[in-house]
C-alpha beads as a LAMMPS data file, in Angstrom:
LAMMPS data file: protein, C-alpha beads

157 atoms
156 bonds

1 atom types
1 bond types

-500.0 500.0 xlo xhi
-500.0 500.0 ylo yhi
-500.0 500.0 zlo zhi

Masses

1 110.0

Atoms # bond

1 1 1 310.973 -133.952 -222.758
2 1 1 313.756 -131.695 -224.072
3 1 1 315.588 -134.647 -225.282
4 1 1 312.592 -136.200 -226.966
5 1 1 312.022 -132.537 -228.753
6 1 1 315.911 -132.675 -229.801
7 1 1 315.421 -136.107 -231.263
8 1 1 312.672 -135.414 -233.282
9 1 1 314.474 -132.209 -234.426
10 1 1 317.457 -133.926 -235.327
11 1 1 316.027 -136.118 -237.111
12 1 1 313.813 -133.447 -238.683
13 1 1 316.456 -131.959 -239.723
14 1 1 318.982 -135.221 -241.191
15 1 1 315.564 -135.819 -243.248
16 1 1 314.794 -132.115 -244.926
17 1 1 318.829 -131.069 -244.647
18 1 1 320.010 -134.034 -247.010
19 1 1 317.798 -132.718 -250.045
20 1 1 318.262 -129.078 -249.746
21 1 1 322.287 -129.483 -249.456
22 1 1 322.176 -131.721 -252.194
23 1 1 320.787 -129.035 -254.681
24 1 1 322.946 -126.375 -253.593
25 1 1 325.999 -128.221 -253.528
26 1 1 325.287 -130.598 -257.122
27 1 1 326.638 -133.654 -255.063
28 1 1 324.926 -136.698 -255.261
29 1 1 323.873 -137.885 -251.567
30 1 1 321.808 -140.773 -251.414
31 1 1 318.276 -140.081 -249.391
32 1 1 317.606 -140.520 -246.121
33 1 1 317.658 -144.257 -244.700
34 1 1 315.172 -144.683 -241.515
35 1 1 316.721 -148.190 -241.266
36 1 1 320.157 -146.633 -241.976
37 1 1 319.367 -144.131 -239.089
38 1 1 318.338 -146.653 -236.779
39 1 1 321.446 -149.215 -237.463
40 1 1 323.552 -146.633 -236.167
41 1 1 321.576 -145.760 -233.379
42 1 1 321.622 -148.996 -232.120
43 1 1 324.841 -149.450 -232.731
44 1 1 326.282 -146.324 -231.132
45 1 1 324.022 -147.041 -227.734
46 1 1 324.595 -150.540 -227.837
47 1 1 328.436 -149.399 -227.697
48 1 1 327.998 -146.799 -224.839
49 1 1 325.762 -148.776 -222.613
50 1 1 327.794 -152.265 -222.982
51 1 1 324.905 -153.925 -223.815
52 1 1 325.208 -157.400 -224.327
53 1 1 323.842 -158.996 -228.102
54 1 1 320.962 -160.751 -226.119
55 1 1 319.901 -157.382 -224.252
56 1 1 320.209 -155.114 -227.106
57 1 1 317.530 -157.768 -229.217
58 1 1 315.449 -157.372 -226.508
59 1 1 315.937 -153.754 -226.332
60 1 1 315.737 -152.505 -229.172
61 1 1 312.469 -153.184 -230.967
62 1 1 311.162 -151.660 -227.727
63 1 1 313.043 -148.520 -228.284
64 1 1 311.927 -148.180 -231.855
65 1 1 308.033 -148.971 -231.109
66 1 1 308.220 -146.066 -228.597
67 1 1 310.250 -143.484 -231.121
68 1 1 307.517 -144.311 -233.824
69 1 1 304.859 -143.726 -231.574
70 1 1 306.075 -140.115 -230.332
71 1 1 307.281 -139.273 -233.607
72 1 1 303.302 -139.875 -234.785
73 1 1 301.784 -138.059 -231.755
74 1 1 303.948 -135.339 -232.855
75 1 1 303.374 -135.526 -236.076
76 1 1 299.740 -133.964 -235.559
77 1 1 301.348 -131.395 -233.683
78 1 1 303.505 -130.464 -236.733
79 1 1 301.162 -130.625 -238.998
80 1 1 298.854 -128.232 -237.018
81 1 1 301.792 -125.653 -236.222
82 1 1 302.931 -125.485 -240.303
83 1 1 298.963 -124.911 -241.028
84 1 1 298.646 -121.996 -238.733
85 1 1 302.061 -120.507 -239.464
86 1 1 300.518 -118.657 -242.587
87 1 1 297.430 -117.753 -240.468
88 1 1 296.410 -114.353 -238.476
89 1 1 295.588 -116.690 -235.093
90 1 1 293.266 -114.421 -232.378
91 1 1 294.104 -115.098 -228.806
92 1 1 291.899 -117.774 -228.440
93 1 1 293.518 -119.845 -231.348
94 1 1 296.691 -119.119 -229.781
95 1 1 295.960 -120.051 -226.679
96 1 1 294.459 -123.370 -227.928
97 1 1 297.414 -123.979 -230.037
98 1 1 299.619 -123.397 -227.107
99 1 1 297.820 -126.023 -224.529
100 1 1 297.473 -128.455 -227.551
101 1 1 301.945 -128.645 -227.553
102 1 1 301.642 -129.005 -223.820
103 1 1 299.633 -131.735 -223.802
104 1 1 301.583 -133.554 -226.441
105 1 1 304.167 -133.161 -224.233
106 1 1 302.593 -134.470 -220.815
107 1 1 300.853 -137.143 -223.563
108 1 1 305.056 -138.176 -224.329
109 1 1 306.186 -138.429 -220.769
110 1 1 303.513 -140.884 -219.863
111 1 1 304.179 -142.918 -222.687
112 1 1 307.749 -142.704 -221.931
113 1 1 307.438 -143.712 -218.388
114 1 1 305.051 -146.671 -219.663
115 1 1 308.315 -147.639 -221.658
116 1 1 310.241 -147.062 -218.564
117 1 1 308.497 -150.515 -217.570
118 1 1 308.819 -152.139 -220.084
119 1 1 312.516 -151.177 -220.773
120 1 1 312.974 -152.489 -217.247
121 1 1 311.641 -156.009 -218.111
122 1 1 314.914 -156.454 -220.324
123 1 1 317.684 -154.497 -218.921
124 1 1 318.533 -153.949 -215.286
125 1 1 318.100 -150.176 -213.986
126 1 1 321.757 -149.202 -214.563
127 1 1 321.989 -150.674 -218.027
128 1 1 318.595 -148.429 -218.647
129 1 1 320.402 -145.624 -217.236
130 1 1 323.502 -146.011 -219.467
131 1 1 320.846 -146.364 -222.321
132 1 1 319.892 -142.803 -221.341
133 1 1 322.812 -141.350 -221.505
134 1 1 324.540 -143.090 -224.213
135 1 1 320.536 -141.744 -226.151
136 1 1 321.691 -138.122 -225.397
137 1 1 325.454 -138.503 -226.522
138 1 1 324.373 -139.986 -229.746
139 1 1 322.128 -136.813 -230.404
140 1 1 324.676 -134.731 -229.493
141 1 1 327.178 -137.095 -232.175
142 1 1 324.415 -135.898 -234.759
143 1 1 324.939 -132.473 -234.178
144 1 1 328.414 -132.740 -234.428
145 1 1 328.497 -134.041 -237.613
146 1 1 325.519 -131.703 -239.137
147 1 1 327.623 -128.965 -238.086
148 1 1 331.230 -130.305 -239.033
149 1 1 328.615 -131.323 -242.808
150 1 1 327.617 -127.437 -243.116
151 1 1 330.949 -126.103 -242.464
152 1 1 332.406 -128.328 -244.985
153 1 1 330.239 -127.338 -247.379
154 1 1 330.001 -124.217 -247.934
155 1 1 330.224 -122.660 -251.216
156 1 1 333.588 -120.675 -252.139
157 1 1 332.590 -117.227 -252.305

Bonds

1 1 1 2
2 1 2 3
3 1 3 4
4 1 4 5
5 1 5 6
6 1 6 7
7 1 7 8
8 1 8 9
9 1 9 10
10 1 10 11
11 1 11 12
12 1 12 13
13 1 13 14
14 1 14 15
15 1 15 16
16 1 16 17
17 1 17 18
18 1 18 19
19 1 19 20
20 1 20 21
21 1 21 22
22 1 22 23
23 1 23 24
24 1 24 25
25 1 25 26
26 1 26 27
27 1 27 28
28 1 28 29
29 1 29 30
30 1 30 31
31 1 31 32
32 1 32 33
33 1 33 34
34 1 34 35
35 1 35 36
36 1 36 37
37 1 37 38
38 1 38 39
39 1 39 40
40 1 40 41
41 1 41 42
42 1 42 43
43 1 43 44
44 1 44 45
45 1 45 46
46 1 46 47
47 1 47 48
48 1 48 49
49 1 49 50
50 1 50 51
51 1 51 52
52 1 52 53
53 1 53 54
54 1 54 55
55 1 55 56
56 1 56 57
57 1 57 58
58 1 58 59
59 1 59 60
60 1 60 61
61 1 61 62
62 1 62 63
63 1 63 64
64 1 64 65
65 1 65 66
66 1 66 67
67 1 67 68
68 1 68 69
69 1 69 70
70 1 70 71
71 1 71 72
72 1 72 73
73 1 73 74
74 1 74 75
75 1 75 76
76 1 76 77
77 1 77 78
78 1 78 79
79 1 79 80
80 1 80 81
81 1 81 82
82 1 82 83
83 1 83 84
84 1 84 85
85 1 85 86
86 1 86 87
87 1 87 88
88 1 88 89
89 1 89 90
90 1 90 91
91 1 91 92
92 1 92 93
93 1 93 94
94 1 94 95
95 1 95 96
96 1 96 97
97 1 97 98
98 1 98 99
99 1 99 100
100 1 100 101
101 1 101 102
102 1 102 103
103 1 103 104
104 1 104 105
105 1 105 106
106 1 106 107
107 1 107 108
108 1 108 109
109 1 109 110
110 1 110 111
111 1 111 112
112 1 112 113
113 1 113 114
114 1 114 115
115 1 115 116
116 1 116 117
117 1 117 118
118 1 118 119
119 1 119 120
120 1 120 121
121 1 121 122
122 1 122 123
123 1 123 124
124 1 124 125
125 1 125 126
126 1 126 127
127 1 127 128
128 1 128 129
129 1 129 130
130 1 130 131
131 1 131 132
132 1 132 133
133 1 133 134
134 1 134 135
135 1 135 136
136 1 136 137
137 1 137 138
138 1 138 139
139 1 139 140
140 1 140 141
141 1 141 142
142 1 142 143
143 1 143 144
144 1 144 145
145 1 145 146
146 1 146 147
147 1 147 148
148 1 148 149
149 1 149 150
150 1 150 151
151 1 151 152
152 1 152 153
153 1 153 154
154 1 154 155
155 1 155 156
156 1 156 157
């Protein structure tokens, strides 16, 4: 769940970062390519995990379907948290608000593990594994480079 969180997050961030750092910094960046994104997504797990050309077709779309469908069920999520930012919420609203993100997130796992399935219908259980892990190193690649980005530039003071 964490990891899905840090995903979205990420890529929350590569998407309203590029913009913002453009304007302060008067460098032209060109926007934000989903299909950019994903290329090197699959490209960096595909790496990691050895996959083969043959299981990484088969892979893949799989992979994608499921990111677009957590990325919309948490979509409503984030569109209900930025509306009630601005808003005085009473205990019950609260307390709503805060059982509506936990069952988004029990709503992700099971539609993770369903993936888990399918996943398993193309790849053997360690190649699925190394899938997992090489998932969370390229995250943690991201990071890197949005940090080593910042630091880079910053204005001169």
């Amino acid at each position: 769940m964490k990891r899905v969180l840090f995903t979205i997050a990420v890529t929350m961030l590569v998407i309203t970062a590029s913009p913002a750092q453009e304007r302060n910094h008067n460098r032209e960046r060109k926007p934000f390519s989903h299909e950019e994104f994903q290329a090197k997504q699959r490209q960096f797990i595909a790496e990691k995990a050895d996959l083969t050309k043959e299981e990484a077709d088969a892979f893949f779309p799989l992979f994608f379907e499921l990111q677009k469908k957590k990325f919309e069920i948490e979509r409503e999520v984030r569109k209900a948290s930025r509306k009630s930012q601005g808003e005085k919420m009473n205990e019950d609203e609260c307390r709503e608000h805060v059982y509506r993100m936990a069952d988004t997130k029990i709503e992700i796992a099971k539609l993770e593990r369903e993936y888990v399935d399918k996943y398993l219908k193309v790849l053997n259980a360690c190649k699925l594994k190394k899938v997992q892990h090489a998932e969370g190193a390229f995250q943690r690649h991201l990071m890197k480079e949005m940090i080593e980005l910042k630091e880079n530039r910053k204005p001169e003071r």
